[in-house]
N, CA, C, O and CB atoms as a CASP TS submission, in Angstrom:
PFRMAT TS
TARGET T0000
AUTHOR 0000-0000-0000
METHOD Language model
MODEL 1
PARENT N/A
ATOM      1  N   UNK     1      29.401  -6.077  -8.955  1.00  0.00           N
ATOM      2  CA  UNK     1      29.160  -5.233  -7.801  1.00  0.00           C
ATOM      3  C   UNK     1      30.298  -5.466  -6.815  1.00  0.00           C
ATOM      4  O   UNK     1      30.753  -6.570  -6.516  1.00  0.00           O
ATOM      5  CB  UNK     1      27.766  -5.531  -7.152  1.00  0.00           C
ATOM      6  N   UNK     2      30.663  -4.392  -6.390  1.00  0.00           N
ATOM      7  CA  UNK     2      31.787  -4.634  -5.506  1.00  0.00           C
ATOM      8  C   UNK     2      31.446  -4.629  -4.358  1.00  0.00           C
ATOM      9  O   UNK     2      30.290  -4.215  -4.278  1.00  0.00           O
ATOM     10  CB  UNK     2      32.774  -3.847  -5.580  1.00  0.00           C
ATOM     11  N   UNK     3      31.961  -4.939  -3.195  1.00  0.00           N
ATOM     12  CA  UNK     3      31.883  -4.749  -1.688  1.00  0.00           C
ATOM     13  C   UNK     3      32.151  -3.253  -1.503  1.00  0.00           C
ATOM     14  O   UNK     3      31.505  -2.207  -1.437  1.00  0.00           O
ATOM     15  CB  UNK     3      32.989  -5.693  -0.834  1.00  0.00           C
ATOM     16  N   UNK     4      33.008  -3.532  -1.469  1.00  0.00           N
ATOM     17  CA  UNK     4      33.642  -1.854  -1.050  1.00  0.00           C
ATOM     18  C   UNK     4      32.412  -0.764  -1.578  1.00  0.00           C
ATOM     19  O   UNK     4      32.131  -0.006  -0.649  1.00  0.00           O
ATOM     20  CB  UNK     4      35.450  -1.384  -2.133  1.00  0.00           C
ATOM     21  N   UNK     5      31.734  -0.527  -2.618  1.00  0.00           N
ATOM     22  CA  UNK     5      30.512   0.043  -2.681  1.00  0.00           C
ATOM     23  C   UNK     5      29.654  -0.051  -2.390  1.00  0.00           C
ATOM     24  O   UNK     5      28.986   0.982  -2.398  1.00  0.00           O
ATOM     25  CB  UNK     5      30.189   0.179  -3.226  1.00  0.00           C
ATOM     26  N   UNK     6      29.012  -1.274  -1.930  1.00  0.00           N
ATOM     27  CA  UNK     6      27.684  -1.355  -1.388  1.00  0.00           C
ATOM     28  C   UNK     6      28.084  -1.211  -0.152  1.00  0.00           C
ATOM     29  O   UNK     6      27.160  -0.607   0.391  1.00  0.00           O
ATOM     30  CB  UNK     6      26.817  -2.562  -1.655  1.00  0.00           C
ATOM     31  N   UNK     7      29.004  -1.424   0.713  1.00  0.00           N
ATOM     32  CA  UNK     7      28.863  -1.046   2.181  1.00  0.00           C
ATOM     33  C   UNK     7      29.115   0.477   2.565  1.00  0.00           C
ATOM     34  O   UNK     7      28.737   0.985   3.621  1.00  0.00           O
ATOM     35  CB  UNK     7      29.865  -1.902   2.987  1.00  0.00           C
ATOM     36  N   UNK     8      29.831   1.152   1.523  1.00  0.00           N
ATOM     37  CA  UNK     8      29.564   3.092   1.155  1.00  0.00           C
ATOM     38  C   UNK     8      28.302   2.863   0.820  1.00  0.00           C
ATOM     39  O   UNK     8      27.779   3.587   1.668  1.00  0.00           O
ATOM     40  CB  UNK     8      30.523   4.100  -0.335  1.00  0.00           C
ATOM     41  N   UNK     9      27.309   2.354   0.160  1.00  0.00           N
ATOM     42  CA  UNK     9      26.178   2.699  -0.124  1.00  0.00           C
ATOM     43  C   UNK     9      25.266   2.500   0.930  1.00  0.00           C
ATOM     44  O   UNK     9      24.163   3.018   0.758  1.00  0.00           O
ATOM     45  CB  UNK     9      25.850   2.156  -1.168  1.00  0.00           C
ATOM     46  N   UNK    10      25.476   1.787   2.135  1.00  0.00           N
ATOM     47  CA  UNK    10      24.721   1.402   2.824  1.00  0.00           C
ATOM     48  C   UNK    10      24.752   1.605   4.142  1.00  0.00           C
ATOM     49  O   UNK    10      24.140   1.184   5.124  1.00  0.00           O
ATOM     50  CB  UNK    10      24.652   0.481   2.584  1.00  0.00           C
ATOM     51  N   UNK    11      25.813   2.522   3.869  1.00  0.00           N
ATOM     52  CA  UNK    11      26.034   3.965   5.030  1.00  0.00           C
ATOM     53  C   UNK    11      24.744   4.846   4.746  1.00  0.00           C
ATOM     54  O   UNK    11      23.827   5.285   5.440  1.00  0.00           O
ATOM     55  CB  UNK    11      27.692   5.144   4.646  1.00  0.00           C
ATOM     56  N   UNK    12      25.132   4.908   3.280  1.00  0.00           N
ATOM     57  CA  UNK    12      24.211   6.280   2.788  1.00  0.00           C
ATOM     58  C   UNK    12      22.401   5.657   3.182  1.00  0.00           C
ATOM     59  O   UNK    12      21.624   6.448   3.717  1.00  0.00           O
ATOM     60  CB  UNK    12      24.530   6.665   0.514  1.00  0.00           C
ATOM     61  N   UNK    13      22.102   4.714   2.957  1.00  0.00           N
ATOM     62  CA  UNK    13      20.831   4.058   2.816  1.00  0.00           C
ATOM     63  C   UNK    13      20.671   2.929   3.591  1.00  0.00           C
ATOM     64  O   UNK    13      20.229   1.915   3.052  1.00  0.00           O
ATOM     65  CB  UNK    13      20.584   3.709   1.541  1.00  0.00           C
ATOM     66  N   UNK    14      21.028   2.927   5.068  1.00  0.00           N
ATOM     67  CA  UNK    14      20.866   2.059   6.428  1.00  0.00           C
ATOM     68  C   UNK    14      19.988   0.493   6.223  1.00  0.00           C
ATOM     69  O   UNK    14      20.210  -0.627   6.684  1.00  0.00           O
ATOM     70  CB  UNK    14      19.906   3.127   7.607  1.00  0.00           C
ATOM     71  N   UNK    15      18.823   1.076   5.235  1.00  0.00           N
ATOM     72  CA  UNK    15      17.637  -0.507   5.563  1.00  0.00           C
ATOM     73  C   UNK    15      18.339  -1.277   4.472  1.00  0.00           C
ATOM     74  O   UNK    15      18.982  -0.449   3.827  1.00  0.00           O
ATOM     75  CB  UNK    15      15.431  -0.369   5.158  1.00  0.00           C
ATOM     76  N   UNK    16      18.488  -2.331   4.035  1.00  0.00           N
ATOM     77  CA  UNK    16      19.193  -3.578   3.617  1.00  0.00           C
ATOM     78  C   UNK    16      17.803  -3.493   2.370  1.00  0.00           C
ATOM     79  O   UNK    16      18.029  -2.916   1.306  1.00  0.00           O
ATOM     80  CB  UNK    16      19.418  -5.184   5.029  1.00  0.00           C
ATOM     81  N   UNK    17      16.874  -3.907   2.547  1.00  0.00           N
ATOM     82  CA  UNK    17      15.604  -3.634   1.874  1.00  0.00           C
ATOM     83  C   UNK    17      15.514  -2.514   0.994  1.00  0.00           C
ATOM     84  O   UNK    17      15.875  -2.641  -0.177  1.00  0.00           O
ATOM     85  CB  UNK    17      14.631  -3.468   2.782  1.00  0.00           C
ATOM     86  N   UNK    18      14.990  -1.227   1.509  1.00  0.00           N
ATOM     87  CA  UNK    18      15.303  -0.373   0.600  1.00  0.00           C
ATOM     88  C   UNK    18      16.956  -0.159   0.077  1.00  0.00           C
ATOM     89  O   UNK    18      17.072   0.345  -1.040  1.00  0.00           O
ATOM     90  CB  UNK    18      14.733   0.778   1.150  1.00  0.00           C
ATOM     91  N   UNK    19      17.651  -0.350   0.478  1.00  0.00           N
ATOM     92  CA  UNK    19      18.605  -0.067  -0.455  1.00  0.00           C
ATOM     93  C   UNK    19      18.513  -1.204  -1.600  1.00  0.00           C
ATOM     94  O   UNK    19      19.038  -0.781  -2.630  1.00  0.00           O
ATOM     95  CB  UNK    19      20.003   0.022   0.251  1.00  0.00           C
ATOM     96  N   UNK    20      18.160  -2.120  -1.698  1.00  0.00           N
ATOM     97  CA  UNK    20      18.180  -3.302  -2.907  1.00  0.00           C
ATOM     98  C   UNK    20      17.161  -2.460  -3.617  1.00  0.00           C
ATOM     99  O   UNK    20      17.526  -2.307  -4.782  1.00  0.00           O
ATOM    100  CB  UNK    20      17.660  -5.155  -2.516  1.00  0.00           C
ATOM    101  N   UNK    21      15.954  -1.818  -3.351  1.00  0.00           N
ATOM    102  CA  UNK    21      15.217  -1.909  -3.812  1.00  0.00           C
ATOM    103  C   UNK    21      15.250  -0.523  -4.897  1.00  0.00           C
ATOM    104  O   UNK    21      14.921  -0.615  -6.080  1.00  0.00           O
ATOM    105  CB  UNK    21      14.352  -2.235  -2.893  1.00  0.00           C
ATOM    106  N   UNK    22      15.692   0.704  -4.269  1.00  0.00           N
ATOM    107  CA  UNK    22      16.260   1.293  -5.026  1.00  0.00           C
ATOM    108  C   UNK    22      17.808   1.341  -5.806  1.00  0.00           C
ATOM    109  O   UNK    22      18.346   2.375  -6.204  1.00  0.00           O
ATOM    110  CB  UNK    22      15.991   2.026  -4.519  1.00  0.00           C
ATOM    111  N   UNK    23      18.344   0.025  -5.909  1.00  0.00           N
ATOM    112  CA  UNK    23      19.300  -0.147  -6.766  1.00  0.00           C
ATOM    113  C   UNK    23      18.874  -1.013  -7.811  1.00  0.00           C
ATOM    114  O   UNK    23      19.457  -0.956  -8.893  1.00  0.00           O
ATOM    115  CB  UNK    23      20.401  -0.573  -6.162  1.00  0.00           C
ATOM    116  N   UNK    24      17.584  -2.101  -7.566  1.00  0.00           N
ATOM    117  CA  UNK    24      16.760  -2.673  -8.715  1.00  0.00           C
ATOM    118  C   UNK    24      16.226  -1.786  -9.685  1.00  0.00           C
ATOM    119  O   UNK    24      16.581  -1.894 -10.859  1.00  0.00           O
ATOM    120  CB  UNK    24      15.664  -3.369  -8.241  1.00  0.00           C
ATOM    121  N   UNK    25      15.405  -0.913  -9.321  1.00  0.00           N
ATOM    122  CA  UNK    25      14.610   0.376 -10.075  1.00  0.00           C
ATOM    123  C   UNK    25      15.718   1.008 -11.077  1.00  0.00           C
ATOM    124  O   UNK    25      15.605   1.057 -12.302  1.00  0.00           O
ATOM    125  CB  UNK    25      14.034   1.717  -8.836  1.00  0.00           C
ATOM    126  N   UNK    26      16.658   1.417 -10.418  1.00  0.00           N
ATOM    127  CA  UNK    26      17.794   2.558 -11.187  1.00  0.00           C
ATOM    128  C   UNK    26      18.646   1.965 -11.915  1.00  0.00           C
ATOM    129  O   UNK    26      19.422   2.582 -12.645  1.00  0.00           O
ATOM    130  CB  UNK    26      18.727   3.427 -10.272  1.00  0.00           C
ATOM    131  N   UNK    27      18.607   0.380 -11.789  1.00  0.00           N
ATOM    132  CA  UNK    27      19.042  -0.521 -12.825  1.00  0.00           C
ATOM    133  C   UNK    27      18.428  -0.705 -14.181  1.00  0.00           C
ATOM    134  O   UNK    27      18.805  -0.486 -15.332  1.00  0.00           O
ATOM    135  CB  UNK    27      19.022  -1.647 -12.311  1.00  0.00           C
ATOM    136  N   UNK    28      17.155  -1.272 -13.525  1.00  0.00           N
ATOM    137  CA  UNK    28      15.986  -1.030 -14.985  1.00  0.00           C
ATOM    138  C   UNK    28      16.358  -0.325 -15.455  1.00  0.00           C
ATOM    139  O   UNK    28      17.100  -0.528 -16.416  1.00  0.00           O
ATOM    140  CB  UNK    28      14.587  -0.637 -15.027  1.00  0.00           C
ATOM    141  N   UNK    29      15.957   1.198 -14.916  1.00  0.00           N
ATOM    142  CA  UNK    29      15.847   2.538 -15.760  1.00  0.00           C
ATOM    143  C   UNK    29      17.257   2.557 -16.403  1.00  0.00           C
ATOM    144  O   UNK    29      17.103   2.963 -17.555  1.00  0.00           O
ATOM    145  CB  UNK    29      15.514   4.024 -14.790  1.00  0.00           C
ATOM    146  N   UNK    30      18.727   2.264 -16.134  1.00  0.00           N
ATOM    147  CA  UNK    30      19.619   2.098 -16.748  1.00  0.00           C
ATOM    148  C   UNK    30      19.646   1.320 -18.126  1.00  0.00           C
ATOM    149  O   UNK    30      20.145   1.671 -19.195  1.00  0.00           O
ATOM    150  CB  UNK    30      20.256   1.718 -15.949  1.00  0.00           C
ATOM    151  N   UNK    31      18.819  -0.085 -17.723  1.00  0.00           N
ATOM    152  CA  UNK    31      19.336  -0.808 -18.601  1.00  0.00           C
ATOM    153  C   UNK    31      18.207  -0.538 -19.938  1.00  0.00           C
ATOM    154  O   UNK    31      18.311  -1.004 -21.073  1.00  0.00           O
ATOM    155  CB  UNK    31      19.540  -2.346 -17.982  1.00  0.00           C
ATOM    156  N   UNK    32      17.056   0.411 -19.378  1.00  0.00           N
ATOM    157  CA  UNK    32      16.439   1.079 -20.458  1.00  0.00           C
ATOM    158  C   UNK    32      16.740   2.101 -21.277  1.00  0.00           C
ATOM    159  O   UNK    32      16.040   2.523 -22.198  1.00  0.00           O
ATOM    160  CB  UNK    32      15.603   1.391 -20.144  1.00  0.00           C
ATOM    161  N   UNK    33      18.234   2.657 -20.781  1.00  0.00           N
ATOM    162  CA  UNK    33      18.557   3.248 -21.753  1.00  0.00           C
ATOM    163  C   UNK    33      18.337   5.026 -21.265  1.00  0.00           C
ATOM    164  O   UNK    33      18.260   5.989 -22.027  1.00  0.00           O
ATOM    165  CB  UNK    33      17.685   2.589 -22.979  1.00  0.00           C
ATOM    166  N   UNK    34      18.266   5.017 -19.530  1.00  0.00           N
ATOM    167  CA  UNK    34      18.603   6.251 -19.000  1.00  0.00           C
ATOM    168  C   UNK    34      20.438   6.186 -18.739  1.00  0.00           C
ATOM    169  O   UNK    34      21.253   5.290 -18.518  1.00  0.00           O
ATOM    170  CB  UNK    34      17.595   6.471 -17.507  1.00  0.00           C
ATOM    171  N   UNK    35      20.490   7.762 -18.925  1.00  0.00           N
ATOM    172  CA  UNK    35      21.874   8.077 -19.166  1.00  0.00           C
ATOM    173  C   UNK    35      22.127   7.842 -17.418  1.00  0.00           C
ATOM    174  O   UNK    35      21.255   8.028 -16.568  1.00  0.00           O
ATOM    175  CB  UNK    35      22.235   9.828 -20.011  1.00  0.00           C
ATOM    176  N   UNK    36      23.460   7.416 -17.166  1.00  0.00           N
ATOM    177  CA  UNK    36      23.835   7.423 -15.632  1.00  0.00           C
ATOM    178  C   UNK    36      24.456   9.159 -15.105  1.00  0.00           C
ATOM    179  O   UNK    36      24.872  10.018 -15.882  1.00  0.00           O
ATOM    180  CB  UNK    36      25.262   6.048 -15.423  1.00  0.00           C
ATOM    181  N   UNK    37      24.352   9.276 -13.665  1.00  0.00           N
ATOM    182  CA  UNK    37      24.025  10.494 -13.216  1.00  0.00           C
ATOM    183  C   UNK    37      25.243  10.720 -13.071  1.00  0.00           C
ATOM    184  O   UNK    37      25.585  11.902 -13.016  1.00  0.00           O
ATOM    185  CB  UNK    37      23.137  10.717 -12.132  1.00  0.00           C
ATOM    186  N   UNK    38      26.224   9.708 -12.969  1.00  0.00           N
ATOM    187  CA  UNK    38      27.844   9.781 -12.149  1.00  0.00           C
ATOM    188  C   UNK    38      28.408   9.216 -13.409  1.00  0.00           C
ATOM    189  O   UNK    38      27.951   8.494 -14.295  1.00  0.00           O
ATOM    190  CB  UNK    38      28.244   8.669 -10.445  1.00  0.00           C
ATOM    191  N   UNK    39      30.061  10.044 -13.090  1.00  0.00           N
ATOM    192  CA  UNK    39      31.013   9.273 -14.482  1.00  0.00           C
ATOM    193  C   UNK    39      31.355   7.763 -14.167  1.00  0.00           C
ATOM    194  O   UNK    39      31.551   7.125 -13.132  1.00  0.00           O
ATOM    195  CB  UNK    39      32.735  10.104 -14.757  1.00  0.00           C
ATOM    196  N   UNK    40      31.340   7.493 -15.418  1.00  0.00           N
ATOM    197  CA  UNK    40      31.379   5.330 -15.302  1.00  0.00           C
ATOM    198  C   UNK    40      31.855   5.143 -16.245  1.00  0.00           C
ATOM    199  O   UNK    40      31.492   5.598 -17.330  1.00  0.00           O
ATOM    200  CB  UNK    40      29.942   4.149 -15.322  1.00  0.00           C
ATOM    201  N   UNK    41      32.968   4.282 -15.994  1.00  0.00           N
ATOM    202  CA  UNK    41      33.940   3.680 -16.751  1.00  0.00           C
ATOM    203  C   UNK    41      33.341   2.785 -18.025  1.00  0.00           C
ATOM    204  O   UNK    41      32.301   2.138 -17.902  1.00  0.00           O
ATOM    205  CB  UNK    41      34.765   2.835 -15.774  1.00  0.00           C
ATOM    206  N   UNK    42      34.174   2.824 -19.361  1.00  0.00           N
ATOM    207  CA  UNK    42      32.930   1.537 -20.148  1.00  0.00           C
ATOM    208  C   UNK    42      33.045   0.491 -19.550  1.00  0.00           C
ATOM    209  O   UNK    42      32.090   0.012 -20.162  1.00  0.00           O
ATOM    210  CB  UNK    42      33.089   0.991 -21.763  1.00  0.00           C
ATOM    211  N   UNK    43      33.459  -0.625 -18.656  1.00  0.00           N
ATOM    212  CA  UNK    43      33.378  -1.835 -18.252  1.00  0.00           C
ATOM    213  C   UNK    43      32.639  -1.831 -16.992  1.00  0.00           C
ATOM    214  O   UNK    43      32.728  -2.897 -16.384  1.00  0.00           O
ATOM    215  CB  UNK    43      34.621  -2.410 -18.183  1.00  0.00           C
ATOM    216  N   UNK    44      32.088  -1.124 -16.557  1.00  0.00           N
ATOM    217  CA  UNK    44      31.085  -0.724 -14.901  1.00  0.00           C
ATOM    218  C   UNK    44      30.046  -0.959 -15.303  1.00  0.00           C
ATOM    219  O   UNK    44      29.373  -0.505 -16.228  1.00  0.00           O
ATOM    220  CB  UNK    44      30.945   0.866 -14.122  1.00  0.00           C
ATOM    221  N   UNK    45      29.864  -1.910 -14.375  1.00  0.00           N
ATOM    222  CA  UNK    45      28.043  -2.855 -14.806  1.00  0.00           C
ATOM    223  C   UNK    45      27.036  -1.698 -14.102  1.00  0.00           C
ATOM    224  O   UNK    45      27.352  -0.836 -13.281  1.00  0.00           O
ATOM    225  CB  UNK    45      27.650  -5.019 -13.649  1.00  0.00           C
ATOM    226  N   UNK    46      25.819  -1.950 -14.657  1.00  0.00           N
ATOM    227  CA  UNK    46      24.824  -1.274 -14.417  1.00  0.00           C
ATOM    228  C   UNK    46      24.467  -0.936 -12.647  1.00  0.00           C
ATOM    229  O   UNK    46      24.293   0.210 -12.231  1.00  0.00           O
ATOM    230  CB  UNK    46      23.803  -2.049 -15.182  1.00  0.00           C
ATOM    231  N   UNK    47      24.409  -2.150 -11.787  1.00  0.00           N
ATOM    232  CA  UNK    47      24.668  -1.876 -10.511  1.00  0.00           C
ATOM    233  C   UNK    47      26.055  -1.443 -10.034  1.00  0.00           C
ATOM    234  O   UNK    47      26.209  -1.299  -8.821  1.00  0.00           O
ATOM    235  CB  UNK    47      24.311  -2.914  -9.887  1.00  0.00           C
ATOM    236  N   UNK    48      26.898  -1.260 -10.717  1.00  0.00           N
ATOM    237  CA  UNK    48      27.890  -0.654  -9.808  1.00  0.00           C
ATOM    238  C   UNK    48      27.687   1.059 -10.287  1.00  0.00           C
ATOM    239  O   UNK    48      28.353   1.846  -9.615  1.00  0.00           O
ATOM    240  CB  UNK    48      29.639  -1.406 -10.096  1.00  0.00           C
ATOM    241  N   UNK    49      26.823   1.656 -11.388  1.00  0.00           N
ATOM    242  CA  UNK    49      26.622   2.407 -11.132  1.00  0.00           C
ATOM    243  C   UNK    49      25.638   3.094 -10.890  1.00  0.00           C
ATOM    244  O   UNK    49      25.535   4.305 -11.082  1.00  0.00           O
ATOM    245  CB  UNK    49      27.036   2.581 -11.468  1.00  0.00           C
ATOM    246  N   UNK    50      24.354   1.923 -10.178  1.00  0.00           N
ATOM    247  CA  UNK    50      23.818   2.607  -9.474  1.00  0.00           C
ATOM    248  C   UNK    50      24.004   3.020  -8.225  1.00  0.00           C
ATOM    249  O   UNK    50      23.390   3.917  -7.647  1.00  0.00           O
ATOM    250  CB  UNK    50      23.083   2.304  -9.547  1.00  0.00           C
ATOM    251  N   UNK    51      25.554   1.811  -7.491  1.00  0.00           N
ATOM    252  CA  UNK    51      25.693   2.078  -6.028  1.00  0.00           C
ATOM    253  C   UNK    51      26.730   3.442  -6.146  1.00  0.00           C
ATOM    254  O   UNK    51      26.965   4.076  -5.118  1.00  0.00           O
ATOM    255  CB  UNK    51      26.395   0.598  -5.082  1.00  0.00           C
ATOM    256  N   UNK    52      27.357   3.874  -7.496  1.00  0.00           N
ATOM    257  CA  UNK    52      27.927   5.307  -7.469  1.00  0.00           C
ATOM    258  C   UNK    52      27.016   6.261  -7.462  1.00  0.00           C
ATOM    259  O   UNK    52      27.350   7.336  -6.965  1.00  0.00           O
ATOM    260  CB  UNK    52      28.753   5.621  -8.535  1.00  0.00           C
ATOM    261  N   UNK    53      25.819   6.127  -7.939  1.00  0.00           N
ATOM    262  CA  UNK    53      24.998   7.551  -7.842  1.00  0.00           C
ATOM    263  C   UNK    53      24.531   7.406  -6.536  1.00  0.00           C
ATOM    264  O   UNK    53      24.600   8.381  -5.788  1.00  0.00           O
ATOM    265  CB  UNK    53      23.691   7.840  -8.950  1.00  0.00           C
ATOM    266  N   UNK    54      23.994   6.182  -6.072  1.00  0.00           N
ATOM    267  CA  UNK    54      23.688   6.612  -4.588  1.00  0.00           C
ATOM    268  C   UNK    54      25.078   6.970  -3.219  1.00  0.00           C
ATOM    269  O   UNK    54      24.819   7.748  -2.302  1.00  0.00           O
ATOM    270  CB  UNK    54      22.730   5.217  -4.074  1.00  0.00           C
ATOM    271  N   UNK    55      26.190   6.409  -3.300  1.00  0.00           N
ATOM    272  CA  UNK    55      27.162   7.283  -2.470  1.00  0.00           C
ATOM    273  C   UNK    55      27.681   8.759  -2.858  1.00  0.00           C
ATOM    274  O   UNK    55      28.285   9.641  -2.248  1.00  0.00           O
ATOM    275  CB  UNK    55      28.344   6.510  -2.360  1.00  0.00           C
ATOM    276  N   UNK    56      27.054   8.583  -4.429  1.00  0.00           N
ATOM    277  CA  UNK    56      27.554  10.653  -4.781  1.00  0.00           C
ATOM    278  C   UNK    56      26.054  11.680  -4.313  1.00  0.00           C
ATOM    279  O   UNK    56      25.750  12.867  -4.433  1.00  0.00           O
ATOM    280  CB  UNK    56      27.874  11.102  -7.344  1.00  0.00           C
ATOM    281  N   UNK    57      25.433  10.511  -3.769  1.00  0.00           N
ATOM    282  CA  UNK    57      23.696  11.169  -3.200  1.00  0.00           C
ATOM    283  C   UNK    57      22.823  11.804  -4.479  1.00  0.00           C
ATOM    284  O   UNK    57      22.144  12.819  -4.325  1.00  0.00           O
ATOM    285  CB  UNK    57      23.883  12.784  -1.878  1.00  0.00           C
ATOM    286  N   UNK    58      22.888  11.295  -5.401  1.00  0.00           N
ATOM    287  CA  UNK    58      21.968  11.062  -6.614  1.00  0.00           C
ATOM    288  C   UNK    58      20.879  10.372  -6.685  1.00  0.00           C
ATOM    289  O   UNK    58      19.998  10.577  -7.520  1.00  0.00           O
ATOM    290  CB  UNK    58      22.513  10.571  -7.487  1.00  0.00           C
ATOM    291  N   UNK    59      20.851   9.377  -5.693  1.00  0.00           N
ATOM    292  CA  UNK    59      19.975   8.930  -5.432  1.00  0.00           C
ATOM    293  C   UNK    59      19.832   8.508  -3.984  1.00  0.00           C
ATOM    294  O   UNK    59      20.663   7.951  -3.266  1.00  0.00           O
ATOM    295  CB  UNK    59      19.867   8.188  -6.244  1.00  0.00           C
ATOM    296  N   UNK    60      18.075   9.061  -3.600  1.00  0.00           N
ATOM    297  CA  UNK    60      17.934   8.378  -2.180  1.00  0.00           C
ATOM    298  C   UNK    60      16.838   7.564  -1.535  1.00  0.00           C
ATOM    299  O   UNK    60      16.979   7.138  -0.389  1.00  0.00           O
ATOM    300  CB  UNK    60      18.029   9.284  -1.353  1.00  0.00           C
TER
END
């Protein structure tokens, strides 16, 4: 997880709380084997692309 994305993400999603909390969820569902909403590199861990779908507002 990078800095530079979670503090874009946390523009988008102000409470510190909910934003963890919907980047836990959209992780699961990632690491269950939902397709990601935003393009991701093969080496981009599962939270870094959940903090891309939430600054492309894919998720809120």
């Amino acid at each position: 997880m990078t800095t530079q994305l979670l503090q874009e993400a946390s523009q988008i999603i102000p409470n510190p709380q909910l934003l963890i909390n919907v980047i836990s969820k959209r992780v699961r569902q990632l690491g269950l084997g939902h397709r990601p909403m935003v393009e991701a590199g093969p080496r981009a861990s599962l939270t870094d692309i959940a903090l891309k779908e939430i600054i492309a507002g894919k998720l809120t």
